[in-house]
Structures are given as C-alpha cells and as structure tokens.
Phi, psi and omega in degrees: 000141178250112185249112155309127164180154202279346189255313191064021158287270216272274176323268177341268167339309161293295179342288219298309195337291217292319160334311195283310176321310203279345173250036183201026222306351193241046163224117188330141154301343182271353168288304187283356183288277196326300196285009168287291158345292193298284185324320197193097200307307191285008150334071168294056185287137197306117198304330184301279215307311188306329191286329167323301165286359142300302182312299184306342199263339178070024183262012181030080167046024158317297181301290203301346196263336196274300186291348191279338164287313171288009146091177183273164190253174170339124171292185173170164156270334176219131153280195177262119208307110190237138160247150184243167184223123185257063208256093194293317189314290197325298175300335183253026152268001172287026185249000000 
C-alpha cells in the first residue's frame, strides 16, 4: 500500500500508523510506532486522526499512548520518503 502526502509528517503518517495497526491487530502498537520512528525521524503522526481510529478500532487508547511515545519527531518542512514492511513477524521485533 502506498500513502501519498505533499509534506509526508503529519496526516500521511497517522495513516501509514493506522493501517499497520489495522493488519496487524496482534502486534503492540508500540512496535509499529518504534518502526515508524526508525523510518522516519520527521514523522509526527497527527494525534486527532489516531485517536479517532484508536476508538474506532476499539484500542483503548494504546494507538495515541505508542505515538505519543516516539516523542516529537526531526523538525522538517517536508519528510522523507519512507517504507515500513507490514510483515507482524517483523514489526513485533521492532522492540
């Protein structure tokens, strides 16, 4: 899957999160947040939208506790182009 965005920070990033979460529901949120990190030091992903999708998702506040945990990310104007590999084996070796 590909998530497209002109800055790649903010938006784009809660996407790639919620996605991995969502095909990955028996891998901590905080392993893919970490291999989110690892991809991609300016990440932020925007806190609005994951919690949204944490409710919906039914994650009691798990997803927003992971990203909020990688901390702010490299400031930038634009990130970098990055791949996550959504592989659970992989992501729950990311610890």
């Amino acid at each position: 899957m590909v998530v497209h965005c002109m800055a790649g920070i903010s938006r784009s990033t809660a996407a790639a999160f919620i996605a991995l979460c969502l095909v990955n529901p028996d891998v901590p949120e905080l392993a893919i947040a970490r291999a989110l990190r690892i991809a991609s030091p300016t990440a932020q992903p925007n806190r609005l939208i994951v919690a949204l999708a944490d409710d919906a998702l039914g994650r009691r506040g798990r997803m927003l506790n992971a990203v909020e945990a990688m901390g702010p990310g490299v400031r930038g104007v634009m990130g970098v182009p990055f791949s996550l590999r959504a592989d659970p084996q992989w992501l729950s070796r990311v610890v």
